[in-house]
C-alpha positions in Angstrom: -9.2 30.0 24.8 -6.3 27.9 23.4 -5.4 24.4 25.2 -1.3 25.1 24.2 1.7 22.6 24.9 5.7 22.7 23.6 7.7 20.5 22.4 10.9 19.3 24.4 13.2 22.1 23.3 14.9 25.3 24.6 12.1 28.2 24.7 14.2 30.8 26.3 13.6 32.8 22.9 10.5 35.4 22.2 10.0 33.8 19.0 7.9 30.3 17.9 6.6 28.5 15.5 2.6 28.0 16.6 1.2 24.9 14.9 -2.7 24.2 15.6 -3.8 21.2 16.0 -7.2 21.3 15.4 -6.5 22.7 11.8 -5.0 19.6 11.3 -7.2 17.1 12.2 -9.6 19.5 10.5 -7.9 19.1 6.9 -7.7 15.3 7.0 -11.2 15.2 7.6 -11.6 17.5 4.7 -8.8 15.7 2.3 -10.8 12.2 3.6 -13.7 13.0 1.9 -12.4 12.7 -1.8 -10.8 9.3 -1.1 -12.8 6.2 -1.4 -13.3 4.1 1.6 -11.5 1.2 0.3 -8.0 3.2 0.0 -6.0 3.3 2.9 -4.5 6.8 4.0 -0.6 7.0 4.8 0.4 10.9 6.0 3.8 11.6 5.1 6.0 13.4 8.2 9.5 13.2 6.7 11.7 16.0 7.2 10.0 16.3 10.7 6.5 16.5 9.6 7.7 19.0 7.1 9.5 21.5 9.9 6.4 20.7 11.8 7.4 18.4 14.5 6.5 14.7 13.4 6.6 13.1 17.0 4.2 16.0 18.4 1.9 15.6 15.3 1.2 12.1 15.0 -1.2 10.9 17.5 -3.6 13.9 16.1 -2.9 12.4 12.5 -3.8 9.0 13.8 -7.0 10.0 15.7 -8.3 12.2 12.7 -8.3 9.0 10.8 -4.4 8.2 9.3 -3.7 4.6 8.9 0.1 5.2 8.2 3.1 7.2 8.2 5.6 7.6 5.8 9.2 9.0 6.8 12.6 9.5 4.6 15.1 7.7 6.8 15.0 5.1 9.5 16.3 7.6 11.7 12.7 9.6 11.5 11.1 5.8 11.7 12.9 5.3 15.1 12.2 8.7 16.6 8.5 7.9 16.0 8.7 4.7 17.6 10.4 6.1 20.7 7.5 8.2 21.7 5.2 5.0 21.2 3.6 5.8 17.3 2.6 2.3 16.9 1.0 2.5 13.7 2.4 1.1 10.2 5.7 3.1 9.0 7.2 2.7 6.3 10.8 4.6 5.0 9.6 6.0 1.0 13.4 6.3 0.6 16.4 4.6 0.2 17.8 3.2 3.6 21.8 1.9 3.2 21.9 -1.7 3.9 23.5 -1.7 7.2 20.4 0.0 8.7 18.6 -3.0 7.6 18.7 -4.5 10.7 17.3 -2.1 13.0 14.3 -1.1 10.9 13.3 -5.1 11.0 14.1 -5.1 14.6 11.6 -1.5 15.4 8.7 -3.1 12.9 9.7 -0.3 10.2 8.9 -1.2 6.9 11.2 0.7 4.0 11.4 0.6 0.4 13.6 -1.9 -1.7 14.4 -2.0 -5.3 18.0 -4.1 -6.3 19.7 -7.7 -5.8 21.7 -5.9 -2.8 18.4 -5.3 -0.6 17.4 -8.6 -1.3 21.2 -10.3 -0.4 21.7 -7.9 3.0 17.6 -8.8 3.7 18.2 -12.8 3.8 21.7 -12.1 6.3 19.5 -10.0 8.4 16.5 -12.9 8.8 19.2 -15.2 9.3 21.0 -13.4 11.8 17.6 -12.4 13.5 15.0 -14.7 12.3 12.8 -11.3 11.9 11.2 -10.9 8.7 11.9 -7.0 7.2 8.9 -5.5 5.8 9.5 -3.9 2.9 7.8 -2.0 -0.4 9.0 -2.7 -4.0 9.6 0.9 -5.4 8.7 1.1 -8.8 10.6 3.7 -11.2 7.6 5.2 -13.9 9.8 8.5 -14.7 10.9 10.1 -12.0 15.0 8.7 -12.5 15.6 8.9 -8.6 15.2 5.6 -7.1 13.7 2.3 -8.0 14.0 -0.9 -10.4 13.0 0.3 -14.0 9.1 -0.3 -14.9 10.7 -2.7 -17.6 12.2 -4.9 -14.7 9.3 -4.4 -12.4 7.8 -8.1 -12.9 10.4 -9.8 -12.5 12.0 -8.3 -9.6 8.5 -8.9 -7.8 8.2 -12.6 -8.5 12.2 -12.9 -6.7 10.6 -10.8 -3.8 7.4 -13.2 -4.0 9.4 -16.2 -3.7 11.8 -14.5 -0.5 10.5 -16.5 2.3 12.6 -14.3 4.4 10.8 -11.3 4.0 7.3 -9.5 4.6 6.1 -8.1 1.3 4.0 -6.0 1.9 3.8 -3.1 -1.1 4.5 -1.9 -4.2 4.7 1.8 -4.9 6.1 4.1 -7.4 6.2 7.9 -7.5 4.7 10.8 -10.1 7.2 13.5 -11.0 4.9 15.8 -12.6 1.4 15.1 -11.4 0.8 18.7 -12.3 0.9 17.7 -15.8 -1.6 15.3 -17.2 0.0 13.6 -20.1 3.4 12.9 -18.4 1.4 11.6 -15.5 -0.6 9.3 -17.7 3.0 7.7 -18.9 3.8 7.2 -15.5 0.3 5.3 -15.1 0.9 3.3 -18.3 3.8 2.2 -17.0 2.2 1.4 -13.7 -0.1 -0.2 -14.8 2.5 -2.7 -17.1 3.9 -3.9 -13.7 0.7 -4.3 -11.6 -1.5 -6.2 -14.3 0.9 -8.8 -14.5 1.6 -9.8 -11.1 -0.1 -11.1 -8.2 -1.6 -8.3 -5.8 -3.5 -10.3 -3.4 -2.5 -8.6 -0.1 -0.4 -6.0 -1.4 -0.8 -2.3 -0.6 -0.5 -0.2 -4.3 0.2 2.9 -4.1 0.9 5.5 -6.6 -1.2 8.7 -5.5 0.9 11.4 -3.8 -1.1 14.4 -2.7 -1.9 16.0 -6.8 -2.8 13.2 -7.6 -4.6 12.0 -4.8 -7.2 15.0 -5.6 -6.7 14.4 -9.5 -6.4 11.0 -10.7 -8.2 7.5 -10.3 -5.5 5.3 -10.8 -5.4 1.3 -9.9 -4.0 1.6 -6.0 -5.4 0.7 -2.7 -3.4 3.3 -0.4 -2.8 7.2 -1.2 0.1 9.3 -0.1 -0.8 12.7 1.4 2.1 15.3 2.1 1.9 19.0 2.0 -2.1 19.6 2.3 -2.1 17.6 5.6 -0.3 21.4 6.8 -2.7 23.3 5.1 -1.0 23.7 1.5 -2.0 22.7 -2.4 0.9 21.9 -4.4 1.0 22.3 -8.2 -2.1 20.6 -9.2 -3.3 19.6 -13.1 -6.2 21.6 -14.6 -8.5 19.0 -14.0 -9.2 17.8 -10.2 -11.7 15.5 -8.9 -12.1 17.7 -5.5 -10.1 20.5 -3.7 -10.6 20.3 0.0 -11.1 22.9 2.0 -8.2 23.3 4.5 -5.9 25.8 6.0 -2.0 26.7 6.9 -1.2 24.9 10.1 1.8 26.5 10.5 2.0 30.5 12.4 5.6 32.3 12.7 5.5 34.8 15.9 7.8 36.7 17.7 7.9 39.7 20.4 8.9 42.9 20.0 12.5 43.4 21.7 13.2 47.1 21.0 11.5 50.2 19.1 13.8 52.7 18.0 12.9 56.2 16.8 14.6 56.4 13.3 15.3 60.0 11.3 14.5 61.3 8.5 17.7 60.1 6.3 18.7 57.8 8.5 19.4 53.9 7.3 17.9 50.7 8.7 19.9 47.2 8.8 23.0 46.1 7.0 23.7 47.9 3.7 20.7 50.8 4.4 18.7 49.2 2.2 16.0 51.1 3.5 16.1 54.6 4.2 13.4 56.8 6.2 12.0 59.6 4.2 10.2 60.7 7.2 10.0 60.0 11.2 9.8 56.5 11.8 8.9 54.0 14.6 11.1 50.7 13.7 10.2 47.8 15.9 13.0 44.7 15.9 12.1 41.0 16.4 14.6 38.3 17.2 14.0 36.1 13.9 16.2 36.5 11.3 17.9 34.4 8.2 19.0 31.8 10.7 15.7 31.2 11.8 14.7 29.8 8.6 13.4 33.1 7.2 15.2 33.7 3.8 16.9 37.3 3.4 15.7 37.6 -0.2 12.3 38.4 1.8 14.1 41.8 2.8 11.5 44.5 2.5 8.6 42.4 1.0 6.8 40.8 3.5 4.2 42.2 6.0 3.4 41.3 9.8 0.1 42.1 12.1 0.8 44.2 15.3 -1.8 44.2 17.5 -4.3 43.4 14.6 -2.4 45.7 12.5 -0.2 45.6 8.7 2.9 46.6 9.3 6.1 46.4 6.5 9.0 45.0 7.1 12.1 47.1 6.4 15.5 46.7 5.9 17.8 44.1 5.1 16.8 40.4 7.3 19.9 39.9 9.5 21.1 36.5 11.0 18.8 36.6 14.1 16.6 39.7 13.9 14.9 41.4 11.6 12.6 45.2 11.6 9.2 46.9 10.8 7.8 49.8 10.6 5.4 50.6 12.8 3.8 53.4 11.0 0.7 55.0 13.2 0.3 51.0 14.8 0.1 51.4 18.4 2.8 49.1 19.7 5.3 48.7 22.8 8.0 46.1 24.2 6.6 42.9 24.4 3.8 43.2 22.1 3.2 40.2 19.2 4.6 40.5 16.0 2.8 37.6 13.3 4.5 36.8 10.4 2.5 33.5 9.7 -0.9 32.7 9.5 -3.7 30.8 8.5 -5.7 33.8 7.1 -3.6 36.4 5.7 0.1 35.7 5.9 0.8 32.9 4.2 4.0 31.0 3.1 2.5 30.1 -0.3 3.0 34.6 -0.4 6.5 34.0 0.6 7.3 30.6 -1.8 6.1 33.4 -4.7 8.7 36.0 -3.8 11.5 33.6 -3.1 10.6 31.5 -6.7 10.1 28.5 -4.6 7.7 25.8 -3.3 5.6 25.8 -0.2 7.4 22.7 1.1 11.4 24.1 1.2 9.5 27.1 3.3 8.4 25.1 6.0 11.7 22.6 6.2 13.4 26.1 6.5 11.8 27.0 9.7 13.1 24.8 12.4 16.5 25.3 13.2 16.2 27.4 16.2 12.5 28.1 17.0 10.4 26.6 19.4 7.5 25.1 19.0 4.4 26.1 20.4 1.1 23.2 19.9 -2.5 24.8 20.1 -5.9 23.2 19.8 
């Protein structure tokens, strides 16, 4: 039997995301046992957890053996700290300079990488007397954010001498850990900054989730993201380990109508499909706006009762069809897109010509969510 709770939101909908907790805890276990003992472990839960619901998730991340989070925005720092996540946060992003002030004052640590940062850091200690935490980002090769590799040095040893601030980190980020030799520029370059500074008490960290399972590279922390929901992203030829986890994330809804289509007749917007013979067409209220992409139209599959059953016709806004076929099936009756054996959104990423992580950002808009254990 499943121990089940919901999150604060509206559930007067037959349709939810399921997210199980156990499977969870169950891959950072897994992904644990390829890091060494020394490195700490920071889960990243921006963008909700992924779509997954960051506040809901994060005491199970912390009791399966997390040391930190990592969010995109203060904003996701501060909703963690409202429901009492006391652990280390720290923003990976950019954060504009005004919001400065209130990540010092909720003990959020974020990155910083310019003169500005430094200039709108001293007003805020002064104003204050609070010390902001903060993480020199490092740009290697990804062009996104950072101070240039080149620069690295020499913006740490102004950060060093800021006795208004905590400094706590220095990072950096691998654009293609996928591929080995552009990764190894981006550790080159890495390793130019680190090897001549002083790292006593600094966290180093380099490793996103690839490269946490590929590379060794000089670092004290890793950064896991997608596999903590069950996922692999692009990873090199080579790995040191591939743990063993599974999709988190289920997709379900109920049956609010079956409809006896003819022979000839049209289904959906556009009759994209068209019945060659009697059919039994079941509807579900998910649809497009739900997070479920329309180019899946009539290339995805669903279990009924235990059942494969094709989906058919074009994916509206809010609701979307199957065909039953000989599946015994009535009003009410659960209808699973998602799961962790069979139906997986790594199937749907291939059809769409897209990654794992956009999928499960997508699905969060207006479903529920449903926690099990």
């Amino acid at each position: 039997m499943k121990n089940v709770r919901q999150a604060n939101v509206n559930i007067h909908k037959d349709a939810w995301v399921e997210i199980n907790l156990e499977s969870l805890a169950n891959n950072i276990i897994e992904i644990k046992k390829g890091i060494p003992e020394n490195k700490k472990f920071l889960a990243i839960v921006k963008a909700d957890a992924y779509g997954h619901g960051a506040t809901m998730i994060a005491q199970t991340m912390l009791a399966s053996g997390v040391d930190a989070l990592g969010v995109s925005s203060v904003d996701e720092g501060l909703d963690l700290r409202k429901v009492k996540i006391k652990c280390p946060i720290l923003v990976v992003g950019a954060i504009p300079l005004w919001a400065i002030e209130s990540a010092a004052q909720n003990d959020i640590a974020f990155s910083i990488f310019n003169d500005e940062h430094l200039n709108a850091c001293r007003e805020v200690f002064e104003r204050t007397g609070i010390k902001p935490k903060v993480h020199v980002k490092i740009d290697t090769g990804m062009n996104r954010i950072g101070v240039r590799s080149e620069d690295g040095v020499k913006y740490i040893e102004k950060v060093r001498k800021a006795d208004y601030l905590n400094f706590e980190g220095v990072f950096t980020h691998l654009a293609s850990a996928e591929e080995e030799d552009e990764t190894q520029k981006q550790v080159d370059r890495w390793n130019s900054v680190v090897k001549n500074i002083d790292t006593t008490g600094l966290l180093l960290h380099v490793q996103n989730t690839a490269a946490t399972f590929a590379y060794n590279i000089e670092s004290n922390m890793v950064r896991v993201g997608i596999s903590l929901y069950g996922m692999y992203p692009d990873l090199p030829p080579h790995i040191n380990y591939k743990p063993e986890i599974k999709q988190i994330m289920g997709l379900k809804g109920r049956i609010t109508n079956i409809h006896e289509v003819k022979p000839g007749e049209g289904v959906s917007y556009s009759h994209k499909f068209v019945a060659y013979e009697p059919a039994r067409v079941a509807t579900i209220p998910i649809g497009y706006a739900d997070g479920v992409s329309r180019n899946l139209s009539n290339k995805i599959y669903a279990l009924v009762n235990g059942k494969k059953v094709k989906q058919i016709g074009n994916i509206t806004m809010d609701q979307m069809m199957f065909d039953l076929g000989d599946v015994e099936a009535k009003i009410g009756d659960v209808v699973t897109l998602l799961d962790d054996k069979n139906l997986s959104l790594d199937n749907w990423a291939e059809i769409l010509h897209t990654i794992n992580y956009e999928l499960t950002c997508r699905l969060k808009v207006r479903l529920p969510r449903v926690y099990v254990r």
